[in-house]
C-alpha positions in Angstrom: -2.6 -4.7 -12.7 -4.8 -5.8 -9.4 -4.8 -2.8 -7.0 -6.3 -4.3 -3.6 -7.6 -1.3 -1.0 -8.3 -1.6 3.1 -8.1 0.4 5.9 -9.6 0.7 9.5 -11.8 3.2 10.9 -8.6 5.6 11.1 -8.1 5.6 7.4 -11.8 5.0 6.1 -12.7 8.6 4.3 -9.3 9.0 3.0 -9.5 5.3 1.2 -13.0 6.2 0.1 -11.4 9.4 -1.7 -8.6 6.9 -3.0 -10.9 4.6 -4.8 -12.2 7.8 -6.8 -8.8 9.1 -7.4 -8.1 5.4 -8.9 -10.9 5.4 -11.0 -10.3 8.7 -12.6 -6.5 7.2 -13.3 -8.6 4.6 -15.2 -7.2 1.9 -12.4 -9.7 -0.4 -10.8 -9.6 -2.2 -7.3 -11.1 -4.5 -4.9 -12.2 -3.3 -1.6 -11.5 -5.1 1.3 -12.8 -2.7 3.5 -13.9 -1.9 6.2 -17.3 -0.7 4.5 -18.6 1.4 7.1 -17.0 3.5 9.7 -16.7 1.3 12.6 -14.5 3.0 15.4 -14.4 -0.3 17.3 -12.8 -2.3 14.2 -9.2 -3.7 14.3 -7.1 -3.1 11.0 -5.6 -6.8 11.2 -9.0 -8.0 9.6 -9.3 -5.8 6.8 -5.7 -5.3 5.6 -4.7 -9.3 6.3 -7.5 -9.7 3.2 -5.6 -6.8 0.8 -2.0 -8.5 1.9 -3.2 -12.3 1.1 -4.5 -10.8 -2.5 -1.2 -9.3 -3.2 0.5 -12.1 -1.9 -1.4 -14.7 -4.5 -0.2 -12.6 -7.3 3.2 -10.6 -6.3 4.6 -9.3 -9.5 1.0 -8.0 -11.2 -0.7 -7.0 -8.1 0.2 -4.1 -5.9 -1.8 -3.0 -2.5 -3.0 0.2 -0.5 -3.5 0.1 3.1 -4.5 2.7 5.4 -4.6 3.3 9.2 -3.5 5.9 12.0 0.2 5.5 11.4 0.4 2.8 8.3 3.2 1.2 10.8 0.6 -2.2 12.0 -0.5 -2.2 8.5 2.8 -2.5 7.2 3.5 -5.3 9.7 1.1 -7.6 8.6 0.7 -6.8 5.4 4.6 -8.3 5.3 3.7 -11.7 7.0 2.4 -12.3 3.8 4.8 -14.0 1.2 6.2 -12.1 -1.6 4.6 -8.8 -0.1 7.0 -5.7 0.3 4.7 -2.8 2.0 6.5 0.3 2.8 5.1 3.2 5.3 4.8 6.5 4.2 2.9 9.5 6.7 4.5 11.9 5.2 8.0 14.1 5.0 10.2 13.7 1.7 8.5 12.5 -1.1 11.8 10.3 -2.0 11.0 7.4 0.0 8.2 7.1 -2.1 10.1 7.0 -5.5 12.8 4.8 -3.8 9.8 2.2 -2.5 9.6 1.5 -5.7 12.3 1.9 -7.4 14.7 0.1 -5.3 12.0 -2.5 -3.3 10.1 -3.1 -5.9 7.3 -2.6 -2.8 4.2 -3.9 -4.2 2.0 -2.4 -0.8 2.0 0.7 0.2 1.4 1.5 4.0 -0.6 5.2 4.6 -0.6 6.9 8.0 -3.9 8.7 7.4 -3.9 10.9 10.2 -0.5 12.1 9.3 -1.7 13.0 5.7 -3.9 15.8 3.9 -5.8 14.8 0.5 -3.6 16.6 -1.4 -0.6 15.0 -0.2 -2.1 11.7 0.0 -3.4 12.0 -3.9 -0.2 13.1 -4.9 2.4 10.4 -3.4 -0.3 7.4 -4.4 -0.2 8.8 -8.0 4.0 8.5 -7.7 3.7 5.2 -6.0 1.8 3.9 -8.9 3.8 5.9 -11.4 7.3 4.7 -10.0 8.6 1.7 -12.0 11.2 -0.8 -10.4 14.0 0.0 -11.4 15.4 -3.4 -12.0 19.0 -2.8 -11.3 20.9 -6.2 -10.6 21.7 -5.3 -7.0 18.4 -4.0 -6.1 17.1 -8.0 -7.5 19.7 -9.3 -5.6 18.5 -7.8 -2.4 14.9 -8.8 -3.4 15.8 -12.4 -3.8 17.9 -12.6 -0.6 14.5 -11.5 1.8 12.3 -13.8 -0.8 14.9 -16.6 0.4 14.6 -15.7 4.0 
């Protein structure tokens, strides 16, 4: 599986500590940055890279994006075709499992100032852990905003 990686200036030390939690889960990923903490960068440019990567490769590729909220990253990320990025900045760790499970969302959308590290490690890990469940209805649903 390709993981893809980006954030802003807002999620930049936390996606640095991400890359490091990926590679001790004996994952690797490409990096689309930003590479250095820039607080005058704008998250469209980095995370339209990670979304277009996905987007090549839908059903073997899955994406991390981090900003403030996760909300703008989420929004462009899903111009992209086949991409399904969900937000998560924290509360019940359910939406997670059901990101997955029932969206089959191959991006996942981090609101970095919402998060610790220890939260953030911990609901990456289930993202990645969570298969799809496959369920006919949830497919259904998947296919009817492919369609759209």
């Amino acid at each position: 599986m390709n993981i893809f990686i980006a954030t802003d200036h807002r999620g930049f030390a936390l996606k640095e500590k991400i890359k490091q939690w990926l590679a001790e889960w004996g994952y690797q990923c490409q990096d689309f940055g930003a590479d250095t903490l820039d607080e005058n960068d704008d998250y469209p440019d980095f995370i339209s890279k990670a979304a277009e990567a996905v987007s090549k490769d839908p059903e073997n590729s899955k994406g991390i994006v981090l900003g403030s909220s996760g909300q703008g990253e989420a929004i462009v990320a899903n111009k992209y075709k086949g991409v399904r990025a969900a937000v998560y900045y924290g509360g019940s760790e359910d939406i997670i499992k059901l990101s997955r499970e029932h969206n089959d969302a191959n991006m996942l959308a981090l609101g970095a100032a919402f998060l610790d590290e220890e939260n953030a490690k911990k609901v990456v890990k289930l993202w990645l852990e969570t298969p799809f469940s496959g369920d006919e209805r949830h497919v259904r649903r998947i296919n009817k905003i492919e369609a759209l």
